[in-house]
C-alpha positions as CSV (number, residue, x, y, z in Angstrom):
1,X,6.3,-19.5,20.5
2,X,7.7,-19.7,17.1
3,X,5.7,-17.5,14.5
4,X,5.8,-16.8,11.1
5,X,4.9,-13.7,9.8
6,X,3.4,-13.8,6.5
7,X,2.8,-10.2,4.9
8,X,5.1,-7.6,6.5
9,X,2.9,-4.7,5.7
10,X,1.0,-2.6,8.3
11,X,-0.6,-5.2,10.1
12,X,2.2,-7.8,9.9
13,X,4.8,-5.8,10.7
14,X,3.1,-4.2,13.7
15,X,2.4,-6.8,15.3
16,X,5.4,-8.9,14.2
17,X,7.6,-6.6,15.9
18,X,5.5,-6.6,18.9
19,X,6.0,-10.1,19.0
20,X,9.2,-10.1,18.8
21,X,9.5,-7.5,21.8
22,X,7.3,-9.5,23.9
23,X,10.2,-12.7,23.6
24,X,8.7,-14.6,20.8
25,X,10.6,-16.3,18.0
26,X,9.5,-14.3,15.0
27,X,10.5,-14.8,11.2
28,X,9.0,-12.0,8.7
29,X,8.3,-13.0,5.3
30,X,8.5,-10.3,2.7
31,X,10.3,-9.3,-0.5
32,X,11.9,-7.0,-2.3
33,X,13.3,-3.5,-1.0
34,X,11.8,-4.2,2.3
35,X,12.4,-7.6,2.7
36,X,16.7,-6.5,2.0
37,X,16.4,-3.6,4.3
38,X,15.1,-6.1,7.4
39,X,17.8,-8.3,6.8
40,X,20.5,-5.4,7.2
41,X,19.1,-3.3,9.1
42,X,16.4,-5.1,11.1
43,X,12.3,-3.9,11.1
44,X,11.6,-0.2,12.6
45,X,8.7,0.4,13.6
46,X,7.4,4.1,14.5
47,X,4.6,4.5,17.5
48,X,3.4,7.2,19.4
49,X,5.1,5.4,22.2
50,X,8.5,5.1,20.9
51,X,10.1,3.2,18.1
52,X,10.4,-0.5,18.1
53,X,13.3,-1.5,17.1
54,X,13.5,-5.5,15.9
55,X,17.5,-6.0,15.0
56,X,18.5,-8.5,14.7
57,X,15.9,-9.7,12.9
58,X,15.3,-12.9,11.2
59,X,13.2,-12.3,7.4
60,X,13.2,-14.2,4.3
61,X,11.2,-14.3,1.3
62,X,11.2,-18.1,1.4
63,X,8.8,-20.2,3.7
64,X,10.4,-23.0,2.9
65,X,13.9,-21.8,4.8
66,X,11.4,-21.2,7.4
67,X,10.0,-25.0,8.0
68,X,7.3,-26.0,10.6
69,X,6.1,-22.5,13.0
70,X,3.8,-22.4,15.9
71,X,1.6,-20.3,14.2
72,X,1.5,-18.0,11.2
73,X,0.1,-14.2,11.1
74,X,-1.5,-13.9,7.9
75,X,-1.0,-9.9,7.4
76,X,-1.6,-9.7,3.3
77,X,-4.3,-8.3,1.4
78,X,-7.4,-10.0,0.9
79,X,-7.2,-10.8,-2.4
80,X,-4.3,-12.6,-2.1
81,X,-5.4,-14.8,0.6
82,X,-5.8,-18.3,-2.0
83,X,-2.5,-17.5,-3.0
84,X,-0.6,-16.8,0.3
85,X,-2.5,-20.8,1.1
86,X,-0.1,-22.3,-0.8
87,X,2.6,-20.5,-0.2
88,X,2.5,-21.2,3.5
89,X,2.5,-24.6,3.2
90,X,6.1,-25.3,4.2
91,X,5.6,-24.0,7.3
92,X,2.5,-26.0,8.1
93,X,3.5,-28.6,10.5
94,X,1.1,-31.1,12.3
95,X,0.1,-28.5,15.3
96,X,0.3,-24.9,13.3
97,X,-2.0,-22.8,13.1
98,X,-3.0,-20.2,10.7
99,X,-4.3,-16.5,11.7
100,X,-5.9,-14.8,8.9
101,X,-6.1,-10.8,10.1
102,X,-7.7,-9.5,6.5
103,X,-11.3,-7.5,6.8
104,X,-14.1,-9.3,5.4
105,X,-15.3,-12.7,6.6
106,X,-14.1,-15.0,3.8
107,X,-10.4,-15.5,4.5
108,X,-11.0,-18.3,7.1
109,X,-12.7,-20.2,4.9
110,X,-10.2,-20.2,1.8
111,X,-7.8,-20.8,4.5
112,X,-10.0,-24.0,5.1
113,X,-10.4,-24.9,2.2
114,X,-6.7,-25.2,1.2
115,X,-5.1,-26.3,4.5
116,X,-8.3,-28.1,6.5
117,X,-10.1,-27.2,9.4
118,X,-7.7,-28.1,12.0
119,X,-4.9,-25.5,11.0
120,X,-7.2,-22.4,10.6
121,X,-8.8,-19.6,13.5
122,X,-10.8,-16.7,12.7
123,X,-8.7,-13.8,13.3
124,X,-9.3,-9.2,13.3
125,X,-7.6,-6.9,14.1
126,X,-7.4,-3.2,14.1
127,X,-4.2,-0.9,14.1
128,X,-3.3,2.3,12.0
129,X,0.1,1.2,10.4
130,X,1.5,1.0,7.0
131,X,5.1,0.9,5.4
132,X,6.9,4.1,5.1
133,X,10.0,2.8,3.3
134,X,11.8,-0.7,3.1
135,X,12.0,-1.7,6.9
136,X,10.3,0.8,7.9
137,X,6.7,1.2,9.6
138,X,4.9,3.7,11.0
139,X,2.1,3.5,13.5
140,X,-0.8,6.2,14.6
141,X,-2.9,6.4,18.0
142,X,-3.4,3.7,20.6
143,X,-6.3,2.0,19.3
144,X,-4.7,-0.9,18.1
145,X,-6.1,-4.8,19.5
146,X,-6.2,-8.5,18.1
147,X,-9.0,-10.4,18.2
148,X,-9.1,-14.6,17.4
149,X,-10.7,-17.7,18.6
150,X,-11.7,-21.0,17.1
151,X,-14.0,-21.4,14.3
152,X,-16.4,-23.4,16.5
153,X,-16.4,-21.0,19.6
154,X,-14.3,-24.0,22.1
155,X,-11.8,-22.9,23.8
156,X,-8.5,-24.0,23.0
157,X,-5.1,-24.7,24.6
158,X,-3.2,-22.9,21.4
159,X,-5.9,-20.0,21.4
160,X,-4.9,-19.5,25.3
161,X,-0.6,-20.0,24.2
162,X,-1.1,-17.1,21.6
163,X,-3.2,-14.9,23.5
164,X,-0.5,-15.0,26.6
165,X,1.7,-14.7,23.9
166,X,0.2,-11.2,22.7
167,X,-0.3,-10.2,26.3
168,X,3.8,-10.4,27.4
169,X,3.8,-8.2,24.1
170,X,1.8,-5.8,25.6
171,X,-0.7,-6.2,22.7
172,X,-4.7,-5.6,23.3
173,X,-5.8,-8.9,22.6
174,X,-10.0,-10.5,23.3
175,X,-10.6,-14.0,22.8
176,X,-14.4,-13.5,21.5
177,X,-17.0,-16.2,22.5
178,X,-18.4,-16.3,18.9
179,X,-15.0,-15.5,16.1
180,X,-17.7,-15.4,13.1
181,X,-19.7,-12.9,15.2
182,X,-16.8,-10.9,15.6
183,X,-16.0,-10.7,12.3
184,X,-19.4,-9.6,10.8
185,X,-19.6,-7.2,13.6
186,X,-16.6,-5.3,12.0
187,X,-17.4,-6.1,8.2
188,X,-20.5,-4.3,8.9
189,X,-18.9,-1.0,9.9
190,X,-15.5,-1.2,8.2
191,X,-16.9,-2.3,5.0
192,X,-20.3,0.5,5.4
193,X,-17.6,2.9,5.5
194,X,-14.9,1.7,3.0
195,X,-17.7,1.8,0.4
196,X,-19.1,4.8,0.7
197,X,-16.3,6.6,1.1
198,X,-14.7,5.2,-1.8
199,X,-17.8,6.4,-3.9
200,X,-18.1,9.6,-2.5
201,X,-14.4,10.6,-2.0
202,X,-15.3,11.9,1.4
203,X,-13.4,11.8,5.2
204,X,-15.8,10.3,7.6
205,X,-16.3,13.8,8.7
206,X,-18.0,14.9,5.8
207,X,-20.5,11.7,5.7
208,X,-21.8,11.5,9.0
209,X,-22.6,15.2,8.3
210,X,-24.2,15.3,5.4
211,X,-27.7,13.3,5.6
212,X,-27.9,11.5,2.4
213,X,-24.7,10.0,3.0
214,X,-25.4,9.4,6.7
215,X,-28.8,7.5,5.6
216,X,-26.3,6.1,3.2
217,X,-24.1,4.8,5.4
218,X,-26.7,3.1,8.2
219,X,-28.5,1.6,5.4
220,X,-25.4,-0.5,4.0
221,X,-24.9,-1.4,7.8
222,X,-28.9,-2.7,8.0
223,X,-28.6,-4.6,4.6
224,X,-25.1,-6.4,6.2
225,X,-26.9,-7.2,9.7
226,X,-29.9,-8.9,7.4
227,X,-27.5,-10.7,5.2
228,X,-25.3,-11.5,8.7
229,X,-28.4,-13.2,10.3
230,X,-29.9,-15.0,7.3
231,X,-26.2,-16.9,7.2
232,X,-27.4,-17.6,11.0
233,X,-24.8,-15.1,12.4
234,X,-26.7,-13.8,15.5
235,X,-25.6,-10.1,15.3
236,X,-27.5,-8.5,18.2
237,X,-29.9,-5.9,18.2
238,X,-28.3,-2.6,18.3
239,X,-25.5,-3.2,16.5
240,X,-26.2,-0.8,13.9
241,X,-26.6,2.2,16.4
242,X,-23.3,1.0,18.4
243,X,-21.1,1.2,14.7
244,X,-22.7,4.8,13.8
245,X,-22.4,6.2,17.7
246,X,-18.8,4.9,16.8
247,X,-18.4,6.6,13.7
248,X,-19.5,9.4,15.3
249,X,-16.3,9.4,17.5
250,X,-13.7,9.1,14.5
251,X,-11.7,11.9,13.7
252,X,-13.1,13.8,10.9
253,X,-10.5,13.3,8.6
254,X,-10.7,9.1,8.6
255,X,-10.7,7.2,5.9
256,X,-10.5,3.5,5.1
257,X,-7.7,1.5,3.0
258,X,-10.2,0.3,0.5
259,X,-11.0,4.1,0.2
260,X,-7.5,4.7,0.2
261,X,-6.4,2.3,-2.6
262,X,-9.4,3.4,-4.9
263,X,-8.1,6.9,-4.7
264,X,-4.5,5.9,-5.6
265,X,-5.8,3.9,-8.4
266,X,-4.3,0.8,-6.5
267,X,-6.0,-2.8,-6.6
268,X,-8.4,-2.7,-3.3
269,X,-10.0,-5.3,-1.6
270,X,-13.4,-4.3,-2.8
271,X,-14.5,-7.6,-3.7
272,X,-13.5,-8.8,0.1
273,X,-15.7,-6.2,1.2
274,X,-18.7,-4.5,-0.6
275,X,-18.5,-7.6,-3.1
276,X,-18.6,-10.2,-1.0
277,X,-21.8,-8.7,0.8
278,X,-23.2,-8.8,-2.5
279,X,-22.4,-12.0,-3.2
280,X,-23.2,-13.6,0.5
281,X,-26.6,-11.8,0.0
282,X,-27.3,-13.2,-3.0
283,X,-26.8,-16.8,-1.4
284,X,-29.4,-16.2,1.0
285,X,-32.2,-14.3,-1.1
286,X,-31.4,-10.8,1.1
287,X,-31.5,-8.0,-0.9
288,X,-28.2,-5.5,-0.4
289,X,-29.5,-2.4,-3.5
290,X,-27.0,0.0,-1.8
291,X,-23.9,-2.5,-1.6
292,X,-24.8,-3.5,-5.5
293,X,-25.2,0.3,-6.2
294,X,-21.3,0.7,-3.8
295,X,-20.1,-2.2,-5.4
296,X,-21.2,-1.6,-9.4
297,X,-19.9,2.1,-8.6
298,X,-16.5,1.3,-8.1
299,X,-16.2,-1.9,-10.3
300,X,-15.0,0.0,-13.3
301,X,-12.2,1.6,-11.5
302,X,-10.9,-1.6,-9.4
303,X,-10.6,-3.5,-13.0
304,X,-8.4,-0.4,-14.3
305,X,-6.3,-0.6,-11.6
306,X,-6.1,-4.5,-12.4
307,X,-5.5,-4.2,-15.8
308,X,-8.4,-5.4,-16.5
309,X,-11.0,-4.0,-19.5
310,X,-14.0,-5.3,-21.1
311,X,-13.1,-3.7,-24.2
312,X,-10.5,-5.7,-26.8
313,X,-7.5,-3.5,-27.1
């Protein structure tokens, strides 16, 4: 297959480079330092298994010099999603199709919006990776996978193309019976624990511990289930004990990028996560007083670190 990477961050570049490993035709969009560095020295990317080494390899910061892929692996933040919509536009052909990988459960549907249904699966993932310098990524642990399917559960003959695609990659890859199921399922713990962790300052060690922040915690994940099934999302019952028995099996010193960002004073998605459970609450009359409470928390600092003020200067 030929795929377009958009975003060679973490995500992107991990599984870009696995890709490419695997025998795919892989182009990486990026920019700047990084984007120079791929194109001399190729994309380096460090595992507890090795390094991968992609050199050549092919990277522009143009999608246009790209033309028409297979498929495109949306790897940028969420925030940016509307943006990277039209920017991926010369590479949209009659049969590609679009893979957003960004938390929260919004992306496919700006995706939609912008590009129509027919170009556009739901798409998670989870991997510990980030850029260590230009060209360079570095990868933690084994629990990396891919999850996608079609927005209206069928099964598909590009679904099955991509999936074999990941699997000569040696990627972990699950074609989910339900993609919007999928998705919520991980919103409710990722986004549980990216807020409250961002609030408190706190490694997951420290939360689950403590037991106003562990009653913290499980209620942000009850609010999200209730929000989840009044959008007719049919999270099943346990889920809420499932995400804290995994939390429980974290390494005490996790944290989340949201987290992460907030500390560094860096924009975050927090409107792709606590916000948007606010907001998706708000459309179905459910309640969410400890994602508001998350959400208002952190407001103040995610508009400093936008440049943003309510003040006139």
């Amino acid at each position: 297959m030929r795929i377009a990477i958009f975003g060679t961050g973490g995500v992107g570049g991990y599984f870009g480079a696995q890709l490419a490993r695997g025998g795919e035709e892989v182009v990486f969009v990026a920019r700047g330092a990084h984007l120079q560095a791929i194109r001399a020295h190729g994309l380096l990317v460090e595992t507890s298994q090795g390094p991968i080494a992609v050199h050549p390899a092919r990277a522009t910061d143009d999608p246009a010099q790209v033309g028409a892929v297979d498929a495109v692996i949306l790897g940028v933040k969420a925030w940016q999603v509307p943006e990277a919509a039209r920017a991926i536009q010369p590479m949209i052909g009659p049969e590609t199709f679009v893979v957003p990988l960004q938390n929260g459960v919004e992306a496919p549907w700006q995706l939609v919006e912008a590009l129509g249904e027919d170009h556009v699966l739901g798409g998670l993932c989870a991997t510990m990776s980030w850029v260590v310098g230009p060209g360079r990524i570095r990868s933690l642990g084994d629990a990396h996978f891919i999850k996608f399917g079609e927005l209206d559960g069928r099964q598909s003959e590009r679904v099955g193309r991509l999936r074999q695609a990941f699997e000569r990659a040696g990627v972990t890859v699950n074609v989910p019976a339900d993609i919007r199921m999928a998705l919520w399922e991980k919103l409710l713990f990722v986004v549980s624990f990216g807020g409250v962790g961002a609030v408190t300052g706190a490694p997951i060690g420290v939360i689950r511990a403590l037991p106003e922040t562990r009653r913290m915690l499980e209620r942000c994940m009850v609010e999200i289930l209730a929000v989840a099934r009044a959008h007719q999302v049919a999270l099943p019952d346990g889920t809420v004990e499932r995400s804290m028995a995994f939390v429980d099996s974290l390494a005490p010193s996790g944290t989340t990028s949201l987290q992460r960002d907030v500390g560094d004073g860096k924009p975050s998605e927090l409107e792709a996560w606590n916000g948007a459970v606010v907001r998706l609450g708000r459309q179905v009359g459910v309640a969410t007083p400890t994602h508001e409470f998350l959400y208002h928390s952190l407001l103040p600092r995610e508009m400093r670190a936008r440049g943003e003020t309510i003040f006139p200067s």
